[in-house]
N, C-alpha and C positions, 0 to 999 in steps of 0.2 A: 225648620225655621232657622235662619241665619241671624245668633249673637249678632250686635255689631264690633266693631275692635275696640269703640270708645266702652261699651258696657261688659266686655269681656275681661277689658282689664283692671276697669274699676272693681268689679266680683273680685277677680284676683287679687287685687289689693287689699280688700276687704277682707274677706275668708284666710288670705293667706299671709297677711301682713299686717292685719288689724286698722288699715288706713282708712277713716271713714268715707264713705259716700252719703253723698246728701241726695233721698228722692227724691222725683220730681213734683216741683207743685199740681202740675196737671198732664196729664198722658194726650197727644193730637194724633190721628190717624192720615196718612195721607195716602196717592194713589200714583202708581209710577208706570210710565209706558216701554220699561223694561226692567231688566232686575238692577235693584237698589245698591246690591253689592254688599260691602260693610260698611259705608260712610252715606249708602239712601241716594246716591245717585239714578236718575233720569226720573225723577218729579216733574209732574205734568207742572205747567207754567200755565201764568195770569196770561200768559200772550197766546200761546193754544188754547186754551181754559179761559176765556173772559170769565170772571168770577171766584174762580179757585179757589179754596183754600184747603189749611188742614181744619179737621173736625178736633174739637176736643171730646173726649171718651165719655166724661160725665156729668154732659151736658149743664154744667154747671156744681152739679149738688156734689162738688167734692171728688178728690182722686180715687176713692176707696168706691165709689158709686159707679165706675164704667168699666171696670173687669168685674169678673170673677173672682171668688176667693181661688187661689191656686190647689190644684187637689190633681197626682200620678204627672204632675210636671208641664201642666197643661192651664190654660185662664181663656174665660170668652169673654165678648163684649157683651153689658148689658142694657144697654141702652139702642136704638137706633138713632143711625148717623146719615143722614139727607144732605148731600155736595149738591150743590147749588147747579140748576142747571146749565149747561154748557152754553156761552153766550157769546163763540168764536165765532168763527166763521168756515170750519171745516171740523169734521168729525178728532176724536182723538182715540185711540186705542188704548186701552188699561191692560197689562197684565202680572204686576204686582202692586201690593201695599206694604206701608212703610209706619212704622212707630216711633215719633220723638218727642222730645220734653221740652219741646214750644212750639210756638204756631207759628211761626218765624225761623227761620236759623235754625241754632239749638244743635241737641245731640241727638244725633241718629240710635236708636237702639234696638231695634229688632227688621225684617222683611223678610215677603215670601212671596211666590205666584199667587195668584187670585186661583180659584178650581179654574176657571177658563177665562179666557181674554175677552174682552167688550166691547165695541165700539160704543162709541157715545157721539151721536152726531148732534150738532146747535139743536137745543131746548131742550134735549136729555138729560134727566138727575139721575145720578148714582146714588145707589142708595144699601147700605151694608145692614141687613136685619140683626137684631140681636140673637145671640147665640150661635151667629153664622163667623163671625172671627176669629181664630183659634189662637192662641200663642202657646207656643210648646216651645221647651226648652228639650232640646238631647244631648 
């Protein structure tokens, strides 16, 4: 799983310079039609995606509610996350996900491939079950 460069240097700063970082109010999931990079690039769009958005993690009840407690450098989702179905007008292909600290904008902080790529043709939800998301730091 690919740090981003915004949450690699923050850690760095923190850990090795004692510069605080402020977490996030809420963690959002999103889904990308290739790899995200370090900055979450190729997010599926409202214009491919009629409907899109990011999910937030936990589902309301609070940031500490949608992971995992961390444990061997590793956190899953615990909630399921239901994207709304796809209401373009041509299919789109997912093959990674993305993690950032809005559901807007914001800062990219984590991505990976999906286990396999998806198509999602108009009226398909994606749909990410609990304990199927992994975020691993190496």
């Amino acid at each position: 799983m690919a740090m981003s460069t915004y949450l690699a240097n923050a850690m760095l700063d923190l850990t090795l310079r004692g510069v605080a970082f402020v977490p996030p109010a809420n963690i959002y999931v999103s889904l990308h039609t290739a790899d995200p990079g370090l900055d979450g690039a190729n997010e599926v769009s409202a214009q491919t995606w009629t409907g899109y958005t990011r999910l937030e993690t936990a589902g309301g009840a609070g940031i500490a509610n949608g992971f995992s407690a961390a444990a061997a450098k590793s956190a899953n989702n615990t909630k399921q996350l239901l994207f709304p179905a796809n209401a373009g007008q041509s299919k789109v292909t997912v093959t990674h996900f993305g993690i950032w600290d809005a559901a807007a904008g914001g800062h990219f902080l984590y991505g990976d491939a999906m286990q396999q790529a998806r198509d999602f043709n108009p009226t398909d939800e994606a749909v990410i079950y609990p304990n199927r998301l992994t975020v691993t730091v190496k």
